[in-house]
N, C-alpha and C positions, 0 to 999 in steps of 0.2 A: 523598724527600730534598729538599731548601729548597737552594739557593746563594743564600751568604750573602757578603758582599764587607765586610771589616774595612780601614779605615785606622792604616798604623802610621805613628809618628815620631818621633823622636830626636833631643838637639842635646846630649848628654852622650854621650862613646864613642861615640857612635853608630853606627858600624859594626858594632861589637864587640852595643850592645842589641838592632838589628837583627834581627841573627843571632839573637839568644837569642828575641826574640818568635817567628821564621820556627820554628825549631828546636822549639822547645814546642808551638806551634800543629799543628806534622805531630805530634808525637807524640799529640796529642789530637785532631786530625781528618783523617788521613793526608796526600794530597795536595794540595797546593797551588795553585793560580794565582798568579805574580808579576808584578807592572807591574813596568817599569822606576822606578830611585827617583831621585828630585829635590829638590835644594837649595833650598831658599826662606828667607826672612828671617825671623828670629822675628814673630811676629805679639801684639801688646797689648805688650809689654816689651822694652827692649833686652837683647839676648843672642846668643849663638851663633847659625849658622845653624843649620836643622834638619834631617835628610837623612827623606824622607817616602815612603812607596808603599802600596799598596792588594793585599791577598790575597783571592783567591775560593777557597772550598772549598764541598764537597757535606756535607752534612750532617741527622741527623736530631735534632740535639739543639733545644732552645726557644729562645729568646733571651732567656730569663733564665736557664738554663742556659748559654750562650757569657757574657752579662757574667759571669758567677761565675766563671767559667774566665779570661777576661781580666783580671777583678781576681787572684786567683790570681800570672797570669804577671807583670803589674804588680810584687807584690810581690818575685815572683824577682830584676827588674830594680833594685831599693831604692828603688823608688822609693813616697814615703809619703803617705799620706792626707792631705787639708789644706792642702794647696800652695794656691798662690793659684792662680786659675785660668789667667790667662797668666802663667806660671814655665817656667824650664829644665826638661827633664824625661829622665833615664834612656830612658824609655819609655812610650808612650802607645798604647794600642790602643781604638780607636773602633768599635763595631759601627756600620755605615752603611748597610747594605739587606740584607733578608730576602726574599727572594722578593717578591711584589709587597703584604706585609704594611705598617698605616699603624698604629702603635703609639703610645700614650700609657704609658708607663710610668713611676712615682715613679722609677728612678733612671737611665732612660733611652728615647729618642725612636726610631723606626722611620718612614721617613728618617730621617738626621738630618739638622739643618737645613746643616752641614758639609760637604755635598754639594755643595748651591749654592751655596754661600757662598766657597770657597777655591779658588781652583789648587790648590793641593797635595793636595787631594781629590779634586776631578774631572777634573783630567787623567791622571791614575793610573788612576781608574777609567776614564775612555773609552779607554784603551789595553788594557782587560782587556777589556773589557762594552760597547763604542761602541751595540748594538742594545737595551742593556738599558731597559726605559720608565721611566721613573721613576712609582710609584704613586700619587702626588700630581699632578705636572703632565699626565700621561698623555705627555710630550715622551722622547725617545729622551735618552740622555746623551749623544750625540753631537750633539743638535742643543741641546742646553744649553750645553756647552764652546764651539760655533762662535757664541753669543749672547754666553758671556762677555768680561769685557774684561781680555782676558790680559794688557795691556800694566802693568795696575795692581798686577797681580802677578807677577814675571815669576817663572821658575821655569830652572832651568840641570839639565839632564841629568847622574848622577851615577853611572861605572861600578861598581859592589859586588860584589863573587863572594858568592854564600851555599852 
C-alpha cells in the first residue's frame, strides 16, 4: 500500500465542492486523512478566496490511476478542461506525493513542484505528515514549512464540518 497525500481547493461553493471531492475520494479509497482547511488569496488572478486542505489515504492503486480518478471527480464538480491555468475553479485536486516516488510524467509531476512552492500546500500537509521526507530534498516537511516565508503568504484557519 503507497500513502499518497492529494491537495484539494475551491473558491466557487467551495464548501459545498469540498465536500463532494472528500465524499468521492472515500468512496474510491475508503479512509481518509484530513488537515485542517485554509483560506488563502487567489494566486496568478484576482478572484475569490479559495478554502484549501491536503487528504492522505493508503492505497494500492498507480498514480496514473488516482489522476484518472481525480480527473473523473473534477468533472463531477463542472468543472472543464481549458481553463486558463490561474482561474476560479469548482474544484481542483492535485496529487502531490506518492510514497517516496520522483515522477516525470506527460500529464503530471511526483512531487509536485506545489509543495514547495505554496502555503496552502505545505502547511496542510505538515499538519497531516510534519515527519514525511520529501523525496527530492531528502528535508522533512517540517523543516521545509519552518524555512518557508509564511509572512508572504499568509493563510487564516477555516472551521468546515465534512
Amino acid at each position: 500500500m503507497a500513502r499518497v497525500y492529494l491537495g484539494l481547493g475551491s473558491n466557487i461553493d467551495a464548501e459545498a465542492n469540498l465536500a463532494l471531492g472528500i465524499r468521492e475520494l472515500r468512496q474510491r479509497y475508503g479512509d481518509l486523512d484530513l488537515s485542517p482547511v485554509y483560506r488563502s488569496a487567489a494566486v496568478g488572478f484576482d478572484g475569490d478566496d479559495f478554502l484549501n486542505m491536503v487528504v492522505a489515504m493508503e492505497t494500492t492503486a498507480s498514480p496514473e490511476d488516482i489522476h484518472a480518478q481525480i480527473e473523473l471527480i473534477h468533472t463531477l464538480s463542472g468543472r472543464k478542461r481549458g481553463e486558463q491555468k490561474f482561474s476560479a475553479r469548482s474544484l481542483d485536486i492535485d496529487l502531490l506525493l506518492y510514497d517516496d516516488l520522483v515522477v516525470e510524467h506527460p500529464r503530471f509531476r511526483i512531487p509536485r513542484d506545489d509543495v514547495l512552492e505554496y502555503s496552502f500546500v505545505l502547511r496542510p500537509l505538515v499538519e497531516i505528515a510534519p515527519e514525511f521526507v520529501h523525496p527530492v530534498t531528502q528535508r522533512t516537511l517540517a523543516e521545509h514549512w519552518h524555512a518557508f516565508d509564511q509572512a508572504g503568504q499568509p493563510l487564516e484557519p477555516v472551521t468546515v464540518a465534512f
